[in-house]
C-alpha positions as CSV (number, residue, x, y, z in Angstrom):
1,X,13.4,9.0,26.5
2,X,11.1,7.3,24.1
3,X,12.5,6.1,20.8
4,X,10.7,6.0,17.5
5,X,11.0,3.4,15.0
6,X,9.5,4.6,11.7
7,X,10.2,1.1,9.7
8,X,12.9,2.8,7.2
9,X,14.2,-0.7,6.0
10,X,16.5,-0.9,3.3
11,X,17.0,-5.3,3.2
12,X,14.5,-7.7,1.8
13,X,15.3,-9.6,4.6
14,X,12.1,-8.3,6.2
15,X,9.3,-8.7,3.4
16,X,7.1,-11.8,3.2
17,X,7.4,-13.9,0.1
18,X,4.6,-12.2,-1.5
19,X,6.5,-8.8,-1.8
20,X,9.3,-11.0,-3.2
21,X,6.9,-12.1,-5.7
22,X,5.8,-8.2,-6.7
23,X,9.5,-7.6,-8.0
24,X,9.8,-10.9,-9.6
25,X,6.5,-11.0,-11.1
26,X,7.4,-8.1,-13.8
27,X,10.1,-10.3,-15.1
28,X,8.0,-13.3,-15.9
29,X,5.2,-11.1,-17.3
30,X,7.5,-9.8,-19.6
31,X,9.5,-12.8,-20.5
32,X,6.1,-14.5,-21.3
33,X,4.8,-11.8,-23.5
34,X,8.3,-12.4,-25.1
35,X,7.8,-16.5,-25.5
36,X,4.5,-15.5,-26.8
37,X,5.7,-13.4,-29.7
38,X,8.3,-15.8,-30.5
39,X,5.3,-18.8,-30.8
40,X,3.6,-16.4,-33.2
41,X,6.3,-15.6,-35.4
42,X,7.0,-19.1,-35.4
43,X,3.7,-20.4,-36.1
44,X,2.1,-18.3,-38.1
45,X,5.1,-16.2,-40.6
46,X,6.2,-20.0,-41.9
47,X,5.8,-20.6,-45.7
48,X,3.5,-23.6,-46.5
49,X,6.4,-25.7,-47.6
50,X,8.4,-25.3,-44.5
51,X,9.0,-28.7,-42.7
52,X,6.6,-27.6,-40.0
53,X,3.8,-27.4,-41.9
54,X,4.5,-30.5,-43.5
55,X,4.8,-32.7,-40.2
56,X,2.1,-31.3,-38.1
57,X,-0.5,-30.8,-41.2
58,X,-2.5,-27.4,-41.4
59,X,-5.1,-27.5,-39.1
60,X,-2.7,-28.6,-36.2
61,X,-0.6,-25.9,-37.7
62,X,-3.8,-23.4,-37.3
63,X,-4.9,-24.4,-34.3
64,X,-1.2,-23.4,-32.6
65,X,-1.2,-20.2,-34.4
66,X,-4.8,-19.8,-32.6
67,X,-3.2,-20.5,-29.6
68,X,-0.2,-18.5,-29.7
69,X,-1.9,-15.3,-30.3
70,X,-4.6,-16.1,-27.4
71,X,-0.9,-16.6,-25.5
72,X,0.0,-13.3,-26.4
73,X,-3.3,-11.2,-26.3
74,X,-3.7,-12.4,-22.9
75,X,-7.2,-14.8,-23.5
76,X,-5.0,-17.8,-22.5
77,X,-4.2,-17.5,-18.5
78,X,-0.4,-16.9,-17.9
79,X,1.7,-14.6,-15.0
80,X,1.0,-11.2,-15.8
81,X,1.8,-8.7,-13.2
82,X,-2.0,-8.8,-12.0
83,X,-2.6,-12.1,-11.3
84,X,0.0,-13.5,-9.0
85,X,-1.1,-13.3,-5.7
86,X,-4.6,-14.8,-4.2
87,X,-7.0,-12.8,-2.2
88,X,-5.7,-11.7,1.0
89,X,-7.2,-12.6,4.1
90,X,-6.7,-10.1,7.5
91,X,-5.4,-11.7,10.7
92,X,-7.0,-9.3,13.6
93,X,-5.3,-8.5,16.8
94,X,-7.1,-6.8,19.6
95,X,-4.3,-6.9,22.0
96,X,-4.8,-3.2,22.8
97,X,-8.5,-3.0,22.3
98,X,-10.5,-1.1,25.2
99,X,-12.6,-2.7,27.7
100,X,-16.3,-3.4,26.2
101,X,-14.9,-4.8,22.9
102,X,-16.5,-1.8,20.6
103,X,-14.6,-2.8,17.2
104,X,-14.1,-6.7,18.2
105,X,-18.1,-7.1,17.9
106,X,-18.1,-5.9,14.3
107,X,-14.6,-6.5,12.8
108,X,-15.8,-8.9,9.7
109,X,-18.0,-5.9,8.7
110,X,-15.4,-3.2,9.3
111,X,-13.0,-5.1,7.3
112,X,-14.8,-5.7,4.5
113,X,-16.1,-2.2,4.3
114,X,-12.8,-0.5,4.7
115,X,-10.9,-3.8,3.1
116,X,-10.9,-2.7,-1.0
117,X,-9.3,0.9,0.3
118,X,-6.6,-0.5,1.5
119,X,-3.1,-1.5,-0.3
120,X,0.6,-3.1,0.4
121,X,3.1,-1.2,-1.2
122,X,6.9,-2.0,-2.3
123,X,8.8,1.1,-3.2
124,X,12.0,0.5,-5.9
125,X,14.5,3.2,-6.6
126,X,14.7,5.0,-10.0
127,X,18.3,5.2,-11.7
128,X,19.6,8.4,-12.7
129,X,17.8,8.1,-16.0
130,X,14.3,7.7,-14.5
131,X,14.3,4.0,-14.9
132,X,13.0,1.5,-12.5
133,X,15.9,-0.8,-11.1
134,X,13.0,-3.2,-9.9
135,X,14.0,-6.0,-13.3
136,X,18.0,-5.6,-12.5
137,X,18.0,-5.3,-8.9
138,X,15.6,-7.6,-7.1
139,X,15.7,-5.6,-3.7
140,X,13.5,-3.1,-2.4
141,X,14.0,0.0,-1.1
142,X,11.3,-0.1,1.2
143,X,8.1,-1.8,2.1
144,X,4.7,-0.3,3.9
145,X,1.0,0.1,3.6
146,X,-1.1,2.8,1.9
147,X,-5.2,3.6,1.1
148,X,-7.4,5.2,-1.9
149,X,-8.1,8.9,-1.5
150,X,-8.7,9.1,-5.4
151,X,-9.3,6.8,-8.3
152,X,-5.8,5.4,-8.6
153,X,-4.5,8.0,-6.4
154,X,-2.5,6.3,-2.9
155,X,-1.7,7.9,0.2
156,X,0.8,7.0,2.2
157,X,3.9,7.6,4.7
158,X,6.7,9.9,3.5
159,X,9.3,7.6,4.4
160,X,7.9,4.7,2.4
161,X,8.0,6.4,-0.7
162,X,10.9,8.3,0.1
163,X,11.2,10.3,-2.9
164,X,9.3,11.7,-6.3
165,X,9.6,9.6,-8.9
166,X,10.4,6.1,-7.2
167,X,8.3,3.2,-9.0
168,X,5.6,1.5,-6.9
169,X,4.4,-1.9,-7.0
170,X,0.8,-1.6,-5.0
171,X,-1.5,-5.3,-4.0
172,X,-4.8,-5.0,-3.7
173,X,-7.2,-6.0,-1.8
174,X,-8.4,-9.2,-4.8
175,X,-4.1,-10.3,-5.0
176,X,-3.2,-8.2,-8.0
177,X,-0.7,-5.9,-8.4
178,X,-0.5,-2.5,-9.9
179,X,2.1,-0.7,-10.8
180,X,2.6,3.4,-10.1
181,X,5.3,5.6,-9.0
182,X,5.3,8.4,-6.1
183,X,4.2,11.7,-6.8
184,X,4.7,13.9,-4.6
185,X,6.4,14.0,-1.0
186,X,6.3,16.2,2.4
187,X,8.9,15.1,4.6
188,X,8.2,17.6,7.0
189,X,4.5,16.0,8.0
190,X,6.3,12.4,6.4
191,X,3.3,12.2,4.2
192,X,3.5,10.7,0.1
193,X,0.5,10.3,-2.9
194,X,1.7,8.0,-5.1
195,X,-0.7,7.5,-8.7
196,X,-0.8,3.7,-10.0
197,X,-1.9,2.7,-13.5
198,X,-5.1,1.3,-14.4
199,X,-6.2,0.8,-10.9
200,X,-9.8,1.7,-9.6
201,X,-10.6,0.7,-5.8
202,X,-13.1,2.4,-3.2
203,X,-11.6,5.4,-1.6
204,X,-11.8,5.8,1.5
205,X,-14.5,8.2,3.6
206,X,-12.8,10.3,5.8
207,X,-14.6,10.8,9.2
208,X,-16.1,14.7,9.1
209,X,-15.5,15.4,12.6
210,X,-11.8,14.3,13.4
211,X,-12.0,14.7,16.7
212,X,-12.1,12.1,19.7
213,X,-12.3,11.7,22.7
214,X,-9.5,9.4,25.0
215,X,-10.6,6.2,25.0
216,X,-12.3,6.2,21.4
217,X,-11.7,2.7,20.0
218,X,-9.8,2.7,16.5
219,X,-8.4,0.1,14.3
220,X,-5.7,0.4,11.3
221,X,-4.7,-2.2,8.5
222,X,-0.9,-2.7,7.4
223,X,1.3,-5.2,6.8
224,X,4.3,-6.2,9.3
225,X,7.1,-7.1,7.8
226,X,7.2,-11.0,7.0
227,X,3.7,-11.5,8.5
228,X,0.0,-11.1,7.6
229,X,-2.0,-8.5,6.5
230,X,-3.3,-7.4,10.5
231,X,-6.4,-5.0,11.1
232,X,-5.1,-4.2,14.9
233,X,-7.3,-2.5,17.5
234,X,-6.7,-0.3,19.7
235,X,-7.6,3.4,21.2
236,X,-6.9,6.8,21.0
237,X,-4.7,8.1,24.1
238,X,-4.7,11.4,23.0
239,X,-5.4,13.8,19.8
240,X,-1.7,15.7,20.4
241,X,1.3,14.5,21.1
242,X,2.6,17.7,22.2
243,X,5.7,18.0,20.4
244,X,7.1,17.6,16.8
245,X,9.5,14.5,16.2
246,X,12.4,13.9,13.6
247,X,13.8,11.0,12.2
248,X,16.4,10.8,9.6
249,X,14.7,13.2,6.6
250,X,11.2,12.7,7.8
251,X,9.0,13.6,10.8
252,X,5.6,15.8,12.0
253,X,5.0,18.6,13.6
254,X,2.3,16.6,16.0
255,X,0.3,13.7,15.7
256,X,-2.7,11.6,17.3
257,X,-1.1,9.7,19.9
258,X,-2.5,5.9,20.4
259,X,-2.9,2.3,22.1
260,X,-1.9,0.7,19.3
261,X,0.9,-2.3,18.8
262,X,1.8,-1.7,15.5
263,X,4.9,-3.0,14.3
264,X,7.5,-2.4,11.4
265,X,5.7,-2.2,7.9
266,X,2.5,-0.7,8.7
267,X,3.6,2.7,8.5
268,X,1.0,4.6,5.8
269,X,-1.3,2.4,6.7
270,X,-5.2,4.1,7.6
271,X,-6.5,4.5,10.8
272,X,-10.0,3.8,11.5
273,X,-13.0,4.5,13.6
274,X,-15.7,2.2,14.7
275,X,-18.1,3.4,11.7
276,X,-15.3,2.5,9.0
277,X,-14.4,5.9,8.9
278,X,-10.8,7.1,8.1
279,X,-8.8,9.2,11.3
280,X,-5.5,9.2,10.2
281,X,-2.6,7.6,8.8
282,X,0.3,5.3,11.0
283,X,3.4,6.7,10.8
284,X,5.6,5.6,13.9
285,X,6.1,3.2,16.1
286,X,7.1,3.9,20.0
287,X,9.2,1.8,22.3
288,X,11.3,3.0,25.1
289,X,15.0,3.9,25.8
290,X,15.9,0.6,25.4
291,X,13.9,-0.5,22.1
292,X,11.2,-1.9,24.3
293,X,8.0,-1.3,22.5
294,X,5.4,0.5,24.5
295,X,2.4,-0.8,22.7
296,X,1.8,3.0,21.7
297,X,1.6,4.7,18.2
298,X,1.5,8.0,16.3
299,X,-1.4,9.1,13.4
300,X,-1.0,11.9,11.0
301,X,-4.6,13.6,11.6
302,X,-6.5,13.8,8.3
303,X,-6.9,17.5,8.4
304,X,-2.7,17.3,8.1
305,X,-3.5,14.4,5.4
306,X,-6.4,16.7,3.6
307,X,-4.4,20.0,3.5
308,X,-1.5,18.1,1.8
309,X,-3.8,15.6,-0.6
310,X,-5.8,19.1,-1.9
311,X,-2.6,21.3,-2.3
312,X,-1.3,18.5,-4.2
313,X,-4.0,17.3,-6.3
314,X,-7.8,17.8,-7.1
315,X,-10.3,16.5,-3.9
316,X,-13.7,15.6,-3.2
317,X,-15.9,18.0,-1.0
318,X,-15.2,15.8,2.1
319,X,-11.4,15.7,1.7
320,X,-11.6,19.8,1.3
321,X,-14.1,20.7,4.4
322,X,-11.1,19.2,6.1
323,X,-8.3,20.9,4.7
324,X,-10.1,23.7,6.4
325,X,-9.3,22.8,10.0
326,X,-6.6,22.6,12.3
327,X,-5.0,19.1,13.5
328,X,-4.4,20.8,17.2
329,X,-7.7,22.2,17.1
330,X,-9.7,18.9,19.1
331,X,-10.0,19.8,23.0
332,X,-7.5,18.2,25.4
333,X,-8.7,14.9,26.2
């Protein structure tokens, strides 16, 4: 019997150093902006005759006032939560790529077509009160990958963001990080839109006709836990698993079944074609009896992904020809 491990991690033990940073990043953007308003009351409230004035003169005594509010306006470069990380760079693994190298041939231009679409994610719990616990508590609830459907709008696996109303911090493809929470959830297809703030990126272009045939070469991008961003390549064994799976709270009905050796973390991350075109979304994946992985992989189809996306929000034209159609509808490969 095959077992399915869908990367539901509650320790920090398995994100890299730059997740760590996401959490910790919030509390030295706001205990900077708090230093800064300190300098400026300092600076700039003091009476002429105060001591300050009289040691440093008034155009030194200007010129820090300058300063300070620069500090605090944000003209002077300090670590806000959008500038902490550098530009990521995307190992590629073909260790499951078909004979003929299809994707292989091409990757540096798949990757930085499909690159900007495509996000890291670290998913905090919300107390009781609707506040995040990401500035007392340091840990994550959970880590994983996501895309752009929408202008600020992320798509991702169900049991990543586990639950409406859990705060998101999302990386981009240029280092920075934006900050969101999950809107809505469908445990039963593990499927989750989360909205971040002030964050425009390329969506994604879904792929019209989502079926293909065994053998199709694909590639997805995610993030392992503790290792680089990885575009993997791979194929598509089949379009239908044949049967629904459960795990825990979450699980699908069916899903594209591929040649893929994905690992822990890249669950919600986009599966793609060799035009750049989105096919799905990882969600599991699949080792053996033993916890052997099989070097196989599970996609949410994007007619499962469009139906949910449209019922949930307001879609393009592309994203609602495909809500039309039926994930089992592709012939048997």
């Amino acid at each position: 019997m095959w077992h399915f491990c869908h990367s539901f991690e509650q320790s920090t033990r398995y994100y890299s150093h730059n997740h760590n940073r996401m959490a910790q990043g919030h509390i030295f953007a706001h205990l900077f902006e708090t230093l800064s308003w300190i300098a400026f009351w300092l600076v700039c409230s003091m009476r002429t005759e105060h001591w300050f004035e009289l040691v440093l003169g008034s155009f030194v005594r200007r010129f820090a006032c300058i300063l300070a509010f620069m500090m605090l306006t944000g003209c002077v470069s300090g670590p806000t939560s959008q500038s902490l990380l550098e530009p990521r760079t995307i190992d590629v693994d073909a260790a499951a790529e078909p004979a003929g190298g299809v994707i292989s041939n091409h990757i540096s231009q798949l990757q930085a077509q499909t690159n900007p679409s495509y996000v890291t994610l670290v998913v905090h719990e919300n107390d009781r009160h609707g506040n995040s616990k990401a500035y007392s508590q340091p840990e994550a609830l959970t880590s994983g990958s996501g895309f752009v459907v929408s202008d600020g709008l992320i798509m991702t696996a169900g049991h990543v963001a586990v639950k409406q109303g859990n705060s998101v911090d999302a990386r981009a493809s240029d280092g920075r990080i934006y900050s969101g929470s999950v809107i809505a959830v469908k445990p039963e297809n593990d499927m989750a839109l989360i909205k971040l703030r002030s964050f425009n990126a390329a969506a994604v272009i879904p792929a019209m006709n989502h079926c293909m045939q065994r053998g199709a070469a694909v590639f997805s991008l995610g993030k392992p836990h503790a290792s680089n961003d990885t575009a993997r390549i791979g194929s598509v064994n089949s379009m239908s698993f044949g049967r629904a799976v459960k795990y825990s709270s979450f699980g699908y009905p069916d899903a594209i079944e591929l040649r893929l050796a994905t690992k822990k973390g890249e669950s919600g991350g986009p599966l793609f074609d060799d035009q750049g075109k989105l096919t799905g979304m990882l969600v599991s994946t699949l080792s053996d009896a033993n916890g052997r992985p099989l070097n196989l992989a599970h996609a949410i189809a994007t007619p499962a992904l469009a139906k949910f996306l449209c019922s949930t929000t307001q879609c393009s034209a592309a994203w609602k020809q495909l809500s039309t159609e039926e994930p089992n509808s592709c012939p048997a490969t």
